[in-house]
N, C-alpha and C positions, 0 to 999 in steps of 0.2 A: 094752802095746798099747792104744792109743785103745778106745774104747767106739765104737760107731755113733751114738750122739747127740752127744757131743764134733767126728766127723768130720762133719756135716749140718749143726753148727753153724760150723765154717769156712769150709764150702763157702759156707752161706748166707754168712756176712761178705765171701768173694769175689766173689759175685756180686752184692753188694750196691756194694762198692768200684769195681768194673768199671763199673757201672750209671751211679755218679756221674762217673764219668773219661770218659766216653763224653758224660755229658750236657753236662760243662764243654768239652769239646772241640765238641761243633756249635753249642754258644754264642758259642764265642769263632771260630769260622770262619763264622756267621751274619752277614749283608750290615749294614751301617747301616740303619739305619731310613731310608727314602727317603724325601725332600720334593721339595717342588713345583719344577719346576727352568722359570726364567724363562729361561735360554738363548736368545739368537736375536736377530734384527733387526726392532725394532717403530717404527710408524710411527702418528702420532696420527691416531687418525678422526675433524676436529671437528664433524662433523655427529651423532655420537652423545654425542658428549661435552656434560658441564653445564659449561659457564665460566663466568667472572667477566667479561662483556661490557662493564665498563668499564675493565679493566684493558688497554691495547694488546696486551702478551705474548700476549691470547686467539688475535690470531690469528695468531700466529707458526706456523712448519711447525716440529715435533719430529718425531726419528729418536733412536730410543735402541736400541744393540749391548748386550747385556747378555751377561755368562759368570759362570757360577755353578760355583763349588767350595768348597763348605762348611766354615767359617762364613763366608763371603768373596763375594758378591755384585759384582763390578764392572760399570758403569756408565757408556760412553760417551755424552754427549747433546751431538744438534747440533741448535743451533735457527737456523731461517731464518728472517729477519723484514724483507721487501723484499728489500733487495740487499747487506741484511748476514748474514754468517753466523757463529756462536759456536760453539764444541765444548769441554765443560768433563768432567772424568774424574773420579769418587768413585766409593766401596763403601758399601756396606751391609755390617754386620755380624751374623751372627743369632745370638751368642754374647751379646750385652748390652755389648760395648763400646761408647767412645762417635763419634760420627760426624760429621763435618764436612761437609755438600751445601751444593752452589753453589746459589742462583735464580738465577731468570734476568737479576735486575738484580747487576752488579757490586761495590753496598755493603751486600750482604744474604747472611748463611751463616746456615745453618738448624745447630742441633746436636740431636742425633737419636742415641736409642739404638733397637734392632730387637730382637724377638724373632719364631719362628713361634706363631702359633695353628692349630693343624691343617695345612691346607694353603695358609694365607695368612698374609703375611708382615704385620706391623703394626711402627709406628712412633712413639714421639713426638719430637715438637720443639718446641725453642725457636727464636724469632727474634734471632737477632745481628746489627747492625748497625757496620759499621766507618766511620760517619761523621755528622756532628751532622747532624738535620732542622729544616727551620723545620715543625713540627708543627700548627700553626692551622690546621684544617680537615681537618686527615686523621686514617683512622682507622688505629691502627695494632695488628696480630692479634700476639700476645703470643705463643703457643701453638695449636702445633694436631696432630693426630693423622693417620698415613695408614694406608691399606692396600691391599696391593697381593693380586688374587687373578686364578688362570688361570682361563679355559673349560674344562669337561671337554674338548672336542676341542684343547685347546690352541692354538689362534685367535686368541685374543684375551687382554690384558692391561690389567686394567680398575684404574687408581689411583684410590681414595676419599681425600681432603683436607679434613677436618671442623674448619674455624680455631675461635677460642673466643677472642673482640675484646675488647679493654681499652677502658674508657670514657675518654675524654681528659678528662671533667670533674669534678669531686665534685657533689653534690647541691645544696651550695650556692655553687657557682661563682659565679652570677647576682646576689647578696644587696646588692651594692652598687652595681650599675650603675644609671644615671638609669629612671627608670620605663617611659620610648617605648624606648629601650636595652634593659631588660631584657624586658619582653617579647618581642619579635624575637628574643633569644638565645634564651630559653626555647624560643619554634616552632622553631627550628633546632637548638637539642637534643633536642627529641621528637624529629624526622625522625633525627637520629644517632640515638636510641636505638635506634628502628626497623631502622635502619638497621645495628645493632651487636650484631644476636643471631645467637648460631652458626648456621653455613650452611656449603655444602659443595659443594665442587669435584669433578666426578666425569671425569676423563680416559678416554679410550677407545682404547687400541693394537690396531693388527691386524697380526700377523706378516707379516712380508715374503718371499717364498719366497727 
């Protein structure tokens, strides 16, 4: 016959076994962790927005459908610009895979992998280009970072675009140009240099009902 502390000692073990099986089961029927869900139909506001006022595309009209099912972001955008209209379809990935976006010039893919931070979605990218430039005179952004974050009221969807611009010249570019020549380059590469420190694109969507 068992003793009574042998029997208090089972019980306890059962009730200890039950305890874990119970915890493992509302864990495993606990919800995903919910993130920020960009879902919906947004439309840029360029009155709030910071642009790049000399790039044309500024004042394009954008409309982007967005549906989100995680890791999986898809991305319809149609941009109006006069009396042309473009609609180009990408994802975002928020698993770390890697990502192919359209700009909005046709020899230009961004490659971009995504992760979330909290409740907003971040990005990097590289710039790809599918076709030779004559480069003289432009500046061209190498790399740059976004991030995309909702309004508590869910309103608004605000894109941050922070480039990080490659110098087109070395230090000593100038070294051998005629003297009236090099000078003139020089003031025109201070203005580029000025002109070639990180800076940041801040887009503004307001949901569409």
């Amino acid at each position: 016959m068992m003793s009574r502390t042998v029997k208090v000692f089972i019980s306890l073990l059962c009730f200890l076994w039950a305890a874990f099986c119970f915890g493992q089961e509302a864990k495993n029927n606990s919800p995903k962790q919910s993130r920020t869900d960009f879902s919906g139909t947004w439309a840029l506001d360029k009155t709030e927005s910071k642009l790049n006022l000399r790039d044309p595309s500024s004042k394009a009209d954008i409309r982007l459908v967005i549906a989100q099912d995680e890791p999986e972001i898809k991305v319809s955008r149609t941009v109006v610009m006069g009396t042309e209209e473009r609609q180009r379809e990408f994802a975002y990935y928020t698993d770390g895979r890697k990502e192919s976006i359209p700009s909005l010039s046709e020899y230009v893919t961004y490659d971009c992998t995504s992760k979330w931070d909290k409740s907003k979605l971040l990005s990097k990218c590289t710039i790809r280009m599918s076709r030779s430039f004559k480069t003289e005179g432009v500046l061209l952004k190498d790399e740059f970072t976004e991030k995309w974050e909702l309004s508590p009221d869910g309103k608004v969807l605000t894109q941050k675009i922070r480039f990080t611009p490659r110098r087109n010249n070395p230090p000593n570019a100038f070294k051998k140009l005629p003297p009236g020549v090099r000078e003139s380059a020089q003031r025109e590469q201070t203005v580029r240099a000025a002109l070639e420190q990180p800076y940041e694109i801040i887009k503004v969507f307001r949901r569409v009902p």
